[in-house]
N, C-alpha and C positions, 0 to 999 in steps of 0.2 A: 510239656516235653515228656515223652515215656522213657525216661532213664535205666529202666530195669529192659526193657529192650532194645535197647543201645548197648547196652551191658551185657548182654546177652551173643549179640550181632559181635560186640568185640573177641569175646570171649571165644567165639566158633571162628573167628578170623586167626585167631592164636592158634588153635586147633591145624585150621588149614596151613598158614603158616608152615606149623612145623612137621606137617606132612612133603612140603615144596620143599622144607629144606631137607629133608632125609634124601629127597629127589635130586640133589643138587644146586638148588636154587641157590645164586651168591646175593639174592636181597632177604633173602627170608628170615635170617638173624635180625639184622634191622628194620623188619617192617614188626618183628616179634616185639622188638624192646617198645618203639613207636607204641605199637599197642598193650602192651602193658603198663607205658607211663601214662595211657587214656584210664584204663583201668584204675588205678592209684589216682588219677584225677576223680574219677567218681566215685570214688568211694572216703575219697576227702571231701566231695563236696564243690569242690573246684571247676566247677560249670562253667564259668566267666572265658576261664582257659582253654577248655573245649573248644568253646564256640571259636576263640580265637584264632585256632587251629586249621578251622574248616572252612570250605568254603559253602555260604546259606544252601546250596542244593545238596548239600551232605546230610543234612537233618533234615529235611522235609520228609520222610520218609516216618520219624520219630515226633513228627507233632499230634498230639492229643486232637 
């Protein structure tokens, strides 16, 4: 798994995010926090919980 591009992909999702929400977006707060409790998941290490999270065609994209 390339976690550092995962991390990456999350990281520009946060970005976009709070661009949608400057736009009005009424989920973009909530999909902001979602993605930074992904973030704090990997950078704890917390893999097991990821995965948990997603459904398997969400990581195919991130297989080595």
């Amino acid at each position: 798994m390339d976690w550092n591009a995962y991390k990456c992909s999350v990281e520009q999702s946060i970005s976009n995010e709070t661009i949608w929400g400057m736009g009005g977006s009424e989920f973009a707060d909530e999909n902001i926090e979602n993605l930074k409790d992904d973030l704090n998941l990997i950078n704890d290490g917390e893999y097991e919980e990821l995965f948990s999270k997603y459904d398997v065609d969400v990581w195919e994209d991130y297989l080595k």
